[in-house]
C-alpha positions as a Markdown table, in Angstrom:
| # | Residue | x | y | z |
|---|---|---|---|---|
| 1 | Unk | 99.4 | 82.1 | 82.7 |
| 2 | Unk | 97.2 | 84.0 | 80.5 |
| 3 | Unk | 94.0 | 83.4 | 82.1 |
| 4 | Unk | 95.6 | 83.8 | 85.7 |
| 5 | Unk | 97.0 | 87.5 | 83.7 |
| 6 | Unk | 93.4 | 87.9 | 82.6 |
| 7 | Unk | 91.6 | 87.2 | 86.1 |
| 8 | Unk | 93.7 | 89.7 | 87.6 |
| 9 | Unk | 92.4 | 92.6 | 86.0 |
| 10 | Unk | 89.2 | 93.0 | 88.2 |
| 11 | Unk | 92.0 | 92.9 | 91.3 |
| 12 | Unk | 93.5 | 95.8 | 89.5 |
| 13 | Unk | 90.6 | 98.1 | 89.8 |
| 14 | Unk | 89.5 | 97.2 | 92.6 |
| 15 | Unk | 92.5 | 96.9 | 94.8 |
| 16 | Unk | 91.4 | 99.6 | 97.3 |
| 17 | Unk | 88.5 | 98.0 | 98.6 |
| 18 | Unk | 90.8 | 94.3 | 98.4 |
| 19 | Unk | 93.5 | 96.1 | 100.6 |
| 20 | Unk | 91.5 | 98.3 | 102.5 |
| 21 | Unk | 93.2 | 101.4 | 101.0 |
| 22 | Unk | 90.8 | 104.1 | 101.7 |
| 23 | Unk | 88.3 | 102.1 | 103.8 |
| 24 | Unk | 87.7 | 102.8 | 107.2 |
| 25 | Unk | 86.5 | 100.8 | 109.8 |
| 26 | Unk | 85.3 | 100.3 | 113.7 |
| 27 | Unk | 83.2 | 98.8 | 115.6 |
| 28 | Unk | 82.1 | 98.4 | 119.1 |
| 29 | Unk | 79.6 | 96.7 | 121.8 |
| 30 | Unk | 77.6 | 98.0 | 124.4 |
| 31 | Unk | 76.1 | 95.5 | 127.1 |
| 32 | Unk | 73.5 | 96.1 | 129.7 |
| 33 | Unk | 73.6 | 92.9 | 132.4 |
| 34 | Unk | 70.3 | 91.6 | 134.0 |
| 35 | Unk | 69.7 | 88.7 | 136.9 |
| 36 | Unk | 69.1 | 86.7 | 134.2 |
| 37 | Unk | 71.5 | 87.3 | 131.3 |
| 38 | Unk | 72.7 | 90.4 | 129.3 |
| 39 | Unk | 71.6 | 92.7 | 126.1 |
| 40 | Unk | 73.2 | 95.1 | 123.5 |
| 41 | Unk | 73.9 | 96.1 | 120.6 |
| 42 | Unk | 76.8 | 95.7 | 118.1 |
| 43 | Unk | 77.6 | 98.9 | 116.1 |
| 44 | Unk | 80.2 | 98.3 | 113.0 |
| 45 | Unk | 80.6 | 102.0 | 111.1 |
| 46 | Unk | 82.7 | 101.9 | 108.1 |
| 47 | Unk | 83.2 | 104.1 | 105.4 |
| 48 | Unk | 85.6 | 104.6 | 102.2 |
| 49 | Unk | 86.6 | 107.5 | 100.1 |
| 50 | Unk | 84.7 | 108.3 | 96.9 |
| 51 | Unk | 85.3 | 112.2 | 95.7 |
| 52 | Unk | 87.8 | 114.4 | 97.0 |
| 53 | Unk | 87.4 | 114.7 | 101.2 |
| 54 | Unk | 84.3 | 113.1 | 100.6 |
| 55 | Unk | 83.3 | 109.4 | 102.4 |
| 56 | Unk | 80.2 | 107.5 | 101.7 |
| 57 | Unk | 79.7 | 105.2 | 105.0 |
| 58 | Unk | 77.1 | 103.1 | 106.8 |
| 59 | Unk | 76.5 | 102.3 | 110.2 |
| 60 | Unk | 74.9 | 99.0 | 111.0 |
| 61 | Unk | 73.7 | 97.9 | 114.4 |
| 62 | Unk | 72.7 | 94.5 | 115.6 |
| 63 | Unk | 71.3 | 93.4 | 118.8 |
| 64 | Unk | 73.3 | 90.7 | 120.4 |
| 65 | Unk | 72.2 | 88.8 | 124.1 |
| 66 | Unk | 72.8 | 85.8 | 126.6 |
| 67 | Unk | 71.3 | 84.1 | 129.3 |
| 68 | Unk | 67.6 | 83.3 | 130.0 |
| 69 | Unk | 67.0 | 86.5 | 127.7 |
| 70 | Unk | 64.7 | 87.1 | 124.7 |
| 71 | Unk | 65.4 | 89.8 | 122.6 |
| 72 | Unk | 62.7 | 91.3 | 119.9 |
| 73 | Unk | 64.9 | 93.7 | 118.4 |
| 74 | Unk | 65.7 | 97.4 | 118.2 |
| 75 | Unk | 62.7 | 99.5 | 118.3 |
| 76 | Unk | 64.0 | 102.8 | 118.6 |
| 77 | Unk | 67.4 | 104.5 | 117.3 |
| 78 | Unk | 69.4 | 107.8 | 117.8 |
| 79 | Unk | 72.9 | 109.1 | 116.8 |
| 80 | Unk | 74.7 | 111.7 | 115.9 |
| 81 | Unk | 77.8 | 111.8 | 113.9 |
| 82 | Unk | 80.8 | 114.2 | 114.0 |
| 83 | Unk | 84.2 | 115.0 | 112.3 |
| 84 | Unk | 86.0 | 116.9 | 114.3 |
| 85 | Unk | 82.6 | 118.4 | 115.9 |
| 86 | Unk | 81.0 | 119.5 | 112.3 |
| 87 | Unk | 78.0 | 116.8 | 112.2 |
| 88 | Unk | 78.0 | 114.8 | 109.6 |
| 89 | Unk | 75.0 | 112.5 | 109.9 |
| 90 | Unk | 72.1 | 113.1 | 112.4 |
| 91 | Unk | 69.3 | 110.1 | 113.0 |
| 92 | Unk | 66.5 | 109.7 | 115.0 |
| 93 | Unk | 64.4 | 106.7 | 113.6 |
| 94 | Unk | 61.2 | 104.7 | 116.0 |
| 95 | Unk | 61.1 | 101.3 | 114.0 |
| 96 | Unk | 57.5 | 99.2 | 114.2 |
| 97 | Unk | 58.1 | 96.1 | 114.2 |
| 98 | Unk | 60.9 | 96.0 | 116.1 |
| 99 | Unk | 64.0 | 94.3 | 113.6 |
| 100 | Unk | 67.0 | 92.3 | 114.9 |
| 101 | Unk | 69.7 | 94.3 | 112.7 |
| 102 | Unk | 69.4 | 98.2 | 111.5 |
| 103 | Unk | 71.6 | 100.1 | 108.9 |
| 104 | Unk | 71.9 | 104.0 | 107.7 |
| 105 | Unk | 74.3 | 105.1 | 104.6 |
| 106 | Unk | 75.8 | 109.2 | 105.3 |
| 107 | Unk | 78.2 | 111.3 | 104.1 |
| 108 | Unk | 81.3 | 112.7 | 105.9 |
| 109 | Unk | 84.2 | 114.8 | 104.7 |
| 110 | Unk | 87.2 | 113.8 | 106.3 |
| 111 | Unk | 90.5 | 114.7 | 106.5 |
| 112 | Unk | 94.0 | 112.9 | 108.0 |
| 113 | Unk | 94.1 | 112.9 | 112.0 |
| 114 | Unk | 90.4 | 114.0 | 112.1 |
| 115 | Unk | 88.4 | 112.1 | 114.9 |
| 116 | Unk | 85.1 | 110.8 | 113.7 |
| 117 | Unk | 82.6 | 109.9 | 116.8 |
| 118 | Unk | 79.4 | 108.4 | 116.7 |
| 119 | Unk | 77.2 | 108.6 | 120.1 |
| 120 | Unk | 73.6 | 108.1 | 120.4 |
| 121 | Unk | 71.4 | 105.2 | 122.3 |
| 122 | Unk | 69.3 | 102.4 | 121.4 |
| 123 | Unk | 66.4 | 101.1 | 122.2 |
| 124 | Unk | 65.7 | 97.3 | 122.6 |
| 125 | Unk | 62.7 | 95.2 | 123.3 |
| 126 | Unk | 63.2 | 91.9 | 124.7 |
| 127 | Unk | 61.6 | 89.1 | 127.5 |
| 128 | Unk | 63.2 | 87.7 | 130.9 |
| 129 | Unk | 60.9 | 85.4 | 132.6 |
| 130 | Unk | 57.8 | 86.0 | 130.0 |
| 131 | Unk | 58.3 | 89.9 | 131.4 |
| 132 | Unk | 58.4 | 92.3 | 128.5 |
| 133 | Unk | 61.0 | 95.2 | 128.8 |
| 134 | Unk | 62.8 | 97.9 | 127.2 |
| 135 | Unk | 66.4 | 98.0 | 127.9 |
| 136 | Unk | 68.2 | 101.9 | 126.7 |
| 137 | Unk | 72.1 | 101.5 | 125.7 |
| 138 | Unk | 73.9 | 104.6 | 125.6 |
| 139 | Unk | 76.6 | 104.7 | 123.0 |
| 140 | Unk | 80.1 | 106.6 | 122.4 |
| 141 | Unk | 82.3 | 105.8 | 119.9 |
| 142 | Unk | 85.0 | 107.2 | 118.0 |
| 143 | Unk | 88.2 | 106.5 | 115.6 |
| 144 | Unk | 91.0 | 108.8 | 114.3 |
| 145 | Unk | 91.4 | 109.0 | 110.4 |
| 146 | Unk | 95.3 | 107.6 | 109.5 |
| 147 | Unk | 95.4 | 108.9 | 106.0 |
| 148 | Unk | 94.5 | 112.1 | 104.3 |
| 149 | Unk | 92.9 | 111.5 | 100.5 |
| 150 | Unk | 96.0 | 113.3 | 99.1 |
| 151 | Unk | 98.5 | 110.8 | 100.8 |
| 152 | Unk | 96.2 | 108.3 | 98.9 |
| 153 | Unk | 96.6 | 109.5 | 95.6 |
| 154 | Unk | 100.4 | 110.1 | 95.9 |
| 155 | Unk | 101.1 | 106.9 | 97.7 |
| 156 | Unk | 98.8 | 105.1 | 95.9 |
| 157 | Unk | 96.8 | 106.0 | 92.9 |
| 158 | Unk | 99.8 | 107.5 | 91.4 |
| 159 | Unk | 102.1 | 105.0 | 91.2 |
| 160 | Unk | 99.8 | 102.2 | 90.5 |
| 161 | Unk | 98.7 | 104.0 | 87.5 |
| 162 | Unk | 102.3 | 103.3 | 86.1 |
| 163 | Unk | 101.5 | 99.7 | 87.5 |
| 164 | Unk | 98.6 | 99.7 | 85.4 |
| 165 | Unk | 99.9 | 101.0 | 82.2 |
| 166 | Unk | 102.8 | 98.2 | 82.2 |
| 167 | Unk | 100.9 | 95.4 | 83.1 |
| 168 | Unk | 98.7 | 96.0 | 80.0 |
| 169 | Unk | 101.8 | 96.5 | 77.9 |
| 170 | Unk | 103.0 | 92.8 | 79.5 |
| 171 | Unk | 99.7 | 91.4 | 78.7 |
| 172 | Unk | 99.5 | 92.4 | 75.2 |
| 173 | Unk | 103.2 | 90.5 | 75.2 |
| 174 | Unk | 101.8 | 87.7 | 76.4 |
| 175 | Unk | 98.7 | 87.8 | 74.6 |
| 176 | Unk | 100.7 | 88.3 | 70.8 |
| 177 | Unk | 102.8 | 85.7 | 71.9 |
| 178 | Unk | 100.4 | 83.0 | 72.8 |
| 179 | Unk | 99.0 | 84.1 | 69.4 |
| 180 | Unk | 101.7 | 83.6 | 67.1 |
| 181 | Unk | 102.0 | 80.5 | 69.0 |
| 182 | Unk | 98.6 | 79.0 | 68.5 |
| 183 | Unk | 99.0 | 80.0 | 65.1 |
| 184 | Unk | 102.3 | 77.5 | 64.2 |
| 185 | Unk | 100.4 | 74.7 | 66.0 |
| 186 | Unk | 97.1 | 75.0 | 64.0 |
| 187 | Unk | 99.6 | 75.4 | 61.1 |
| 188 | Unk | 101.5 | 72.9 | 62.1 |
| 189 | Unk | 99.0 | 70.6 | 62.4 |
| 190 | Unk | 96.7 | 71.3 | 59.7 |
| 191 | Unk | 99.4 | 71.2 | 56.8 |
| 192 | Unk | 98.2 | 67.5 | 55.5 |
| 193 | Unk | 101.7 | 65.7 | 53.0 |
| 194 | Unk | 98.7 | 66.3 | 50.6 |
| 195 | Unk | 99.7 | 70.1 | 50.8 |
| 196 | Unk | 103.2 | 70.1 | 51.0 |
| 197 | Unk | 103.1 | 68.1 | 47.7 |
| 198 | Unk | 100.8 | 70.9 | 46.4 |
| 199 | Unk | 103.0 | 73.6 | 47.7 |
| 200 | Unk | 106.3 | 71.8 | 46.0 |
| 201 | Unk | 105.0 | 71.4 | 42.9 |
| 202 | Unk | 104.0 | 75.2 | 42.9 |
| 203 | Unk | 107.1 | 76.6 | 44.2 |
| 204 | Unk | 108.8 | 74.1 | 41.7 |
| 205 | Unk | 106.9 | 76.1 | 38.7 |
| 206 | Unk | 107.3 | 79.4 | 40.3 |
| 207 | Unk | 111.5 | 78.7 | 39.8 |
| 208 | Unk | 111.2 | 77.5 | 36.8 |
| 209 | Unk | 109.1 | 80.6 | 35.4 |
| 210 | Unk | 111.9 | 82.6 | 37.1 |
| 211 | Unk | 114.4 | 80.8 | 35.0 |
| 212 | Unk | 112.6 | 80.8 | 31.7 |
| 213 | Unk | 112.1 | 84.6 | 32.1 |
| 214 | Unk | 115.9 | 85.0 | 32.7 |
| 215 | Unk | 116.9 | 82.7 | 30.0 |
| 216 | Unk | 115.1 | 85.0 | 27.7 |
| 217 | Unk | 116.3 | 87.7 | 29.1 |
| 218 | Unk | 119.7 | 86.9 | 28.3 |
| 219 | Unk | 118.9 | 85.8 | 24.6 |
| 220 | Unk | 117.4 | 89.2 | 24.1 |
């Protein structure tokens, strides 16, 4: 029990990101078909809470096909992102050589009900039939905060501070008893006749002391 108590503690400060309290996720894929099989992309934007409104996020994109189709990768990328139309995050990056998967961290303040949106286009090389092209995929996405940072602290943080404070008190219960515990065994264990005989014939001299100090005692 102890060491299941002990293992828990990294859960404790890190239950957020466990639970997905404060993290903030979508995603979404954009195809283009061809005769002989299809390309796009994969966009996954998340992003979690760090100070105050503040988010730190990244956007990842990853080319994804099928068919008769050869894709290079992404050779050319640009977004923009908004909450609630203030841009937060504005990228326009050519990429030589051309990579299968892309990411960008940003920043974005955010608040509840705001509507974050991401739209840009992508540029991908790939091959049909030894043929090089370029395929363009436009992109829109977006995703409406559910919860403000304030409802996180009151909903949340505050109450599992208490949490917090009496599963440390608990612990230290548990931990003084397994103590005191370990400590009779090793005594009990480790106290040889050869001691108790010792110990007897001490206490046996300590009484008698006692009474030799009373009997005198009385005679004075």
């Amino acid at each position: 029990m102890l060491i299941f108590l002990i293992a828990f503690i990294p859960v404790l400060f890190n239950y957020k990101r466990i639970w997905s309290i404060g993290y903030f996720k979508f995603e979404k894929n954009f195809i283009s078909d061809y005769s002989e099989g299809r390309v796009g992309i994969e966009i996954k934007i998340n992003f979690d809470q760090y100070q105050g409104a503040r988010c730190s996020g990244v956007v990842n994109v990853r080319t994804i096909s099928s068919g008769n189709v050869q894709v290079h990768g992404i050779t050319h990328i640009r977004y923009e992102i908004f909450a609630e139309n203030v841009r937060a995050s504005n990228v326009n990056d050519y990429i030589d050589p051309a990579v299968q998967s892309w990411s960008r961290a940003f920043i974005i303040s955010v608040y509840k009900h705001d509507n974050v949106t991401c739209k840009g286009f992508a540029e991908v090389n790939f091959s049909i039939g030894g043929l090089d092209q370029i395929g363009l995929l436009n992109f829109e996405m977006g995703y409406v905060v559910p919860i403000s940072v304030a409802d996180i602290f009151y909903v949340y943080d505050l109450p599992f501070i208490w949490v917090v404070f009496f599963y440390f008190i608990f612990l230290f219960v548990v931990c003084y008893v397994v103590y005191r515990k370990y400590s009779y065994i090793k005594f009990h264990y480790g106290y040889t006749e050869e001691m108790k005989e010792k110990d007897k014939i001490f206490f046996k001299y300590i009484e008698d002391e006692a009474k030799r100090e009373e009997n005198k005692k009385d005679l004075d």
